[in-house]
N, C-alpha and C positions, 0 to 999 in steps of 0.2 A: 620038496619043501624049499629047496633052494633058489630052485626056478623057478615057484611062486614069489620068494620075495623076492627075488630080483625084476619081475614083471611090475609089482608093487612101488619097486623104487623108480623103476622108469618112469611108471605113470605118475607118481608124487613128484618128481624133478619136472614131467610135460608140464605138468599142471602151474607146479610154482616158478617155471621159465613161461611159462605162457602167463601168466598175473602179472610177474616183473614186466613180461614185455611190453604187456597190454596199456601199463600204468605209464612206461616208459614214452610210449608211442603216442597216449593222450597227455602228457606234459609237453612231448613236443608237438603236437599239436597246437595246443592252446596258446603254445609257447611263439607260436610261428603266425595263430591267426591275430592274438592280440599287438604282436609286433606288427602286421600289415594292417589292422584295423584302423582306418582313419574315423576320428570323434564327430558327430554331427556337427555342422558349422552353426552359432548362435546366432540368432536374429537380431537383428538391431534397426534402430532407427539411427538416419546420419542428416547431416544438412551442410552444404558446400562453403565457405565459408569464403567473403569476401566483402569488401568495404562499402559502408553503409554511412549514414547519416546518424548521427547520437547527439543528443540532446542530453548534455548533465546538467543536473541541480544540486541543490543544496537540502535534505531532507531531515526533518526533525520530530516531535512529540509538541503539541501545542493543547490549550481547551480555549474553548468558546465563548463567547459571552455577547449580551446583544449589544448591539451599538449606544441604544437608548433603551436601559432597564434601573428599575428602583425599588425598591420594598418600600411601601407606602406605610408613615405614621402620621398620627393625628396631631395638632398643634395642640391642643386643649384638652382638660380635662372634662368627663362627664360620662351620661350613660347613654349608651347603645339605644338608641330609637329605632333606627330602621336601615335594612343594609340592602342597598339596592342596586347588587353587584350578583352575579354568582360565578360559580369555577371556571373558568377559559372560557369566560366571555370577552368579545372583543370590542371593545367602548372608545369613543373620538376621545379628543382632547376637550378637556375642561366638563368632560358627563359627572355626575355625581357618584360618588361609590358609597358614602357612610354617611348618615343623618344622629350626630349629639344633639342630646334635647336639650333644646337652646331657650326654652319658657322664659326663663329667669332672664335673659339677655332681653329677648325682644321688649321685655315689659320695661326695663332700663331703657330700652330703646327709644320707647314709646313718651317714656318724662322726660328724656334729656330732651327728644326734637321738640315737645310743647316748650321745654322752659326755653332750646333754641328761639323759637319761632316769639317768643315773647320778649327776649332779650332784640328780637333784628327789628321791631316795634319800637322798644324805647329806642333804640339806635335811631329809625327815621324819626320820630318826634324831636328828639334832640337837634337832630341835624335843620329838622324846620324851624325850632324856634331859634337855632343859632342864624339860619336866614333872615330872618326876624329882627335879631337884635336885640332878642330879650334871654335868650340863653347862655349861659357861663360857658366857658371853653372846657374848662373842670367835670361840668356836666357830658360833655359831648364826648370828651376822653371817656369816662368813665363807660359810658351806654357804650362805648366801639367795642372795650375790650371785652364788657360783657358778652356782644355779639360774638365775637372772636373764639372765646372761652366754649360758648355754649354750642358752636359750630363744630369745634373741635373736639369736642364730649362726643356729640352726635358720629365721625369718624369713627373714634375709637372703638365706640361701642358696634358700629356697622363692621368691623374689620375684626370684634368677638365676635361677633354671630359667624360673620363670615367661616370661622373656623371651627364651628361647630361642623359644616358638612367638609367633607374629604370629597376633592373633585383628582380627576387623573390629569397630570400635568401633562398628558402626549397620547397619542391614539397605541395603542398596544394590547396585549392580550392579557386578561387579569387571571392572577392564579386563585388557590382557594383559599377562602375566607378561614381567618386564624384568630374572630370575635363572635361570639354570639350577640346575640339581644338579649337587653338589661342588661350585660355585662358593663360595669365601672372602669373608665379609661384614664389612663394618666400621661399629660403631653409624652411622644415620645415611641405608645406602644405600638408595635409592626400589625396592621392589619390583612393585609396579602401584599404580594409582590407584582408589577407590572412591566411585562416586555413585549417591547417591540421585534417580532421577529421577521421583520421582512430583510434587516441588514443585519449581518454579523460581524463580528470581530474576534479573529484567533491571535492569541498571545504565545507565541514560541520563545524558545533560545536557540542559539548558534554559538560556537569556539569563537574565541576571539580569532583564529588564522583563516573563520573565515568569512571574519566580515568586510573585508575588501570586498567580496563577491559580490552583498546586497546594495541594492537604491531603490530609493524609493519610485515607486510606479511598475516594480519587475511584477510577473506574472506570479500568482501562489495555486498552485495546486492542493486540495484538502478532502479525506476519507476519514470513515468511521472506524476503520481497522480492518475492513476486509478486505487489504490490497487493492480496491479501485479508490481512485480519486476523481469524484466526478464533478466536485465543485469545485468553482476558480472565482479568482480574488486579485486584489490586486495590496503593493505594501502602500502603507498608509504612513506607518511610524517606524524609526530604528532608534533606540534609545543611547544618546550620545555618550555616555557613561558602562563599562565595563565592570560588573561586580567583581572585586577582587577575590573573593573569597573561592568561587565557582571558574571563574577566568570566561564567563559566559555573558552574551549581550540579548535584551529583548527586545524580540519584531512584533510589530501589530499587523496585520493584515484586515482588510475589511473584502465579505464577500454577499451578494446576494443572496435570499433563502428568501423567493416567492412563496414553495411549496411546505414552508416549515418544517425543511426536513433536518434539519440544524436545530441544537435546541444547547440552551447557554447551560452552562457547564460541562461539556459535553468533552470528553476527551477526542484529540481527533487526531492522523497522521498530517502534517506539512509536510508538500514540497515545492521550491522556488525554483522557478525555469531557468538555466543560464542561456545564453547564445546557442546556437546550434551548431555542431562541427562535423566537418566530412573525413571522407578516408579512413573513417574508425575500422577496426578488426573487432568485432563480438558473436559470440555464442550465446547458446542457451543455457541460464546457470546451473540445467541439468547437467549437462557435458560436462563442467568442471569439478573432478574428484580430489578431494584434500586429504592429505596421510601428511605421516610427520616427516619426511623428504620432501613435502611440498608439493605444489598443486600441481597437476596433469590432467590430459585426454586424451583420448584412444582416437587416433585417427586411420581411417581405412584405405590401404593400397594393395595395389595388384601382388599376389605373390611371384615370388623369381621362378623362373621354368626350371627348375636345379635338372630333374630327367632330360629334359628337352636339349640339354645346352651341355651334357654328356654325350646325345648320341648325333648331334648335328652334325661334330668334325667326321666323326665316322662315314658319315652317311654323304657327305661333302668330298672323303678320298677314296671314295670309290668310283668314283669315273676317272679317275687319271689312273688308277690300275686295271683297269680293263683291258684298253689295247695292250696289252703285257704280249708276250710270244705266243703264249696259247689260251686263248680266253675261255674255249669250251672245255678245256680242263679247270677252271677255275669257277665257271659257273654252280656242276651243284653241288661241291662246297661248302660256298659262298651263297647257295639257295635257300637252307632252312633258318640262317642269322638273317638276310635281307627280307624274307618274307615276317621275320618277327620284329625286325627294327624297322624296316622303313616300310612296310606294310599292313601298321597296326588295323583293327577294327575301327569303323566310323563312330565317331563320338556322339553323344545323343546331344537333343538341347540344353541340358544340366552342365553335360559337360563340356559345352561350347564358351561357357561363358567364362570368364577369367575369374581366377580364384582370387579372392581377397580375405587377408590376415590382417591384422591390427599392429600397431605400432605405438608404442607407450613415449607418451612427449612432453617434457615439463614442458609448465607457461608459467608466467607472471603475469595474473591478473590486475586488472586496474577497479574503474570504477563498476558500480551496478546501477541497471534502472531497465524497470517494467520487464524484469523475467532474463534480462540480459547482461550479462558481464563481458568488460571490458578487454581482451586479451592487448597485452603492453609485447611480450618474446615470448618466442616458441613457434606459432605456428605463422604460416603466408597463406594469401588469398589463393584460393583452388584447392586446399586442404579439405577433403572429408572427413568431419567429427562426428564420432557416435556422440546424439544425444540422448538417447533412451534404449537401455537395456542392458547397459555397462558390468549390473550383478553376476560374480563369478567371472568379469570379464578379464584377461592377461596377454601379457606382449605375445603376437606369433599364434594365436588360434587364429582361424577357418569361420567366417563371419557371412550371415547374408541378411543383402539390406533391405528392410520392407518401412518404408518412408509414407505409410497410408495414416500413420497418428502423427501428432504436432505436438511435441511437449511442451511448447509455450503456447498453447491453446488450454483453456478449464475441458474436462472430458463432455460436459454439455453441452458446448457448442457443437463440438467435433461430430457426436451425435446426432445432434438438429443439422448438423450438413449434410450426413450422410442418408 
C-alpha cells in the first residue's frame, strides 16, 4: 500500500514538474522570439527635397458680377401688350424686349403733328407777307412761337410713345420674364434682368498689411471651389479707402468668360500672382503633421550599422595577433568565433539594401500654394520626407520606400498614367 502511494506521488510530482516546466520553457520561448522579432518595415512614400521656384500670392473669397448687367424697368406706366423677349435669349443692343399699349399716345401723336404742321403754315404765311410789307411784326412773332410750341408737343409725345417699348440698352443675355400679358405696369417695375457675360468682374477683400502687395494690372487667378483656378484676369480697380470697421480694402478684377462658365453672383476662390522667387525649400502639405509641440516630418536615413561597428575592431585585431609564437595553437580556438563572425552567410537582395528608419524633425512652415507648403527651418535640400503613409508613423521604426504614387497628384490622373 505504501509502495503504491509512493509510485502515485512520483508520478503526480513528473507530471506537475513536467507542466511547470513545460509552461516555463514556452514563456521563455516567446520570451526570446518576441525580443529577436523585428516588426515589418512601413511602406512609405518620400520625395527628395530641394530648391525649387515658388510663386506666392495673395488669396481670398470674392463673387462675381458682370461687367455690364441691369435689371430692366419700364419708364411708363400701362399694360403689357406684347413681350418679345424669352428666358436666356441673347438679343443686340437697342432690340425690343416689351411692347406697352401705347393707343392713346399715338392718337395724341397724331393731333399734336397735324396742329404742328398747321402752325409751320401760318409761320411761312407770316413770314411772306412780312416780305411783303403788309404783315405786323406782332403777327410773325406770334406764328413763330406757335410753330415752336407745336414742334415741341410733337417731341414730347414721340419720347412717350417712345417709352412704351423697353429696348436692351447692350447686347447681353436676358433672363426670365417676371410680367405677363395684360398685366398693369407702374413706371419702375423690374421686368427681367440683362447680362453680359462675355467679361466679368470679381469683387474681393484683402488685410490692410497687405495691400502693399497689390497694383493694378497684376495677374488674378479665379475657381469655383474646387481647388483649380482655371480662370485669369487681370486687377482693374483697388479701392483707395480702407473700411475701418473690418480693417479690409476692396479689389475688382475683370476677367474673360467666352464660354459662360462664370455666371454673376457666383461665389468664387481669388488668387493674385506676386513675383516669382527662387531657392525656396517646399514639400507636399501631405508631409507636414501638426500636434500641439508643433509641426514636423519624418524624414528617411540610413540606419547606423550598431552590430557591424561591434564586431569590425575585433575582426581588425586579428591579424596583428597571428604571427604571435605559435599561431597553430591559436588557430582552432579561434576557428568556431572567426567562422561565426567574420564568416557570416551571404546576404540575399533584401538584405543588401541599407536599412532605413525615420527621424522625427520639427520645421516652421511658411507660406502655402497648389498642394505645397513653404518650409522656413528644420530640414536642407537632400533630405528625404515621407510624404504619404505617415499613419501610425514614429521616430526609429524600419520603413520602405515605394515612390509609385504622387500625393500631389488627384488619384485620377495617377490612374490615367498608369
Amino acid at each position: 500500500m505504501i509502495k503504491r502511494f509512493i509510485i502515485a506521488f512520483i508520478l503526480l510530482v513528473l507530471v506537475c514538474g513536467g507542466i511547470v516546466g513545460f509552461n516555463l520553457f514556452r514563456d521563455n520561448a516567446m520570451q526570446q522570439f518576441f525580443a529577436t522579432m523585428k516588426p515589418p518595415a512601413a511602406t512609405v512614400s518620400t520625395m527628395t527635397v530641394k530648391p525649387s521656384e515658388w510663386t506666392p500670392g495673395v488669396e481670398a473669397i470674392g463673387t462675381v458680377s458682370a461687367v455690364r448687367g441691369v435689371d430692366l424697368a419700364v419708364e411708363a406706366a400701362g399694360i403689357v401688350k406684347d413681350i418679345l423677349f424669352h428666358a436666356n435669349q441673347k438679343v443686340e443692343a437697342n432690340a425690343g424686349l416689351l411692347q406697352l399699349d401705347d393707343a392713346a399716345e399715338r392718337a395724341d401723336l397724331e393731333a399734336t403733328k397735324a396742329q404742328a404742321a398747321l402752325d409751320q403754315t401760318a409761320l411761312t404765311r407770316a413770314l411772306e407777307l412780312q416780305k411783303r410789307g403788309v404783315g405786323s411784326e406782332s403777327t410773325l412773332d406770334s406764328a413763330r412761337a406757335a410753330a415752336s410750341a407745336s414742334t415741341s408737343q410733337v417731341n414730347r409725345l414721340q419720347a412717350v410713345l417712345e417709352q412704351k417699348l423697353l429696348t436692351a440698352p447692350f447686347s447681353g443675355t436676358v433672363g426670365i420674364p417676371r410680367i405677363d400679358l395684360g398685366q398693369y405696369l407702374t413706371p419702375g417695375t423690374s421686368v427681367a434682368t440683362l447680362q453680359d457675360l462675355e467679361t466679368m468682374r470679381a469683387d474681393f477683400s484683402v488685410p490692410e498689411q497687405q495691400l502693399p502687395l497689390l497694383k493694378i494690372g497684376q495677374t488674378v487667378r479665379l475657381g469655383v471651389g474646387d481647388g483649380e483656378l482655371p480662370f485669369t484676369g487681370t486687377i482693374r480697380g483697388i479701392d483707395p479707402k480702407i473700411d475701418p470697421a473690418s480693417r479690409l480694402v476692396t479689389v475688382r478684377a475683370e476677367v474673360a468668360n467666352p464660354e459662360a462658365k462664370l455666371t454673376p453672383g457666383q461665389f468664387v476662390q481669388v488668387r493674385v500672382e506676386l513675383p516669382e522667387e527662387n531657392n525656396v525649400l517646399t514639400v507636399p502639405q501631405t508631409a507636414l503633421t501638426s500636434s500641439l509641440y508643433g509641426d514636423f516630418v519624418f524624414v528617411v536615413r540610413p540606419a547606423k550599422p550598431a552590430a557591424a561597428n561591434g564586431a569590425a575592431p575585433a575582426a581588425a585585431a586579428e591579424p596583428e595577433e597571428k604571427p604571435a609564437a605559435d599561431p597553430a595553437a591559436e588557430a582552432p580556438a579561434a576557428k568556431p568565433e572567426e567562422q561565426t563572425a567574420a564568416a557570416p552567410a551571404e546576404p540575399t537582395a533584401e538584405e543588401q539594401k541599407p536599412q532605413l528608419v525615420l527621424a522625427q524633425v520639427f520645421v516652421k512652415p511658411g507660406r502655402r500654394n497648389a498642394g505645397l507648403v513653404e518650409i522656413l527651418e528644420g530640414i536642407a535640400p537632400g533630405d528625404e520626407v515621407v510624404t504619404a503613409g505617415q499613419n501610425r508613423l514614429s521616430a526609429g521604426m524600419s520603413v520602405a520606400v515605394d515612390n509609385t504614387i504622387d500625393p500631389t497628384k488627384p488619384a485620377n490622373q495617377q490612374a490615367a498614367q498608369k
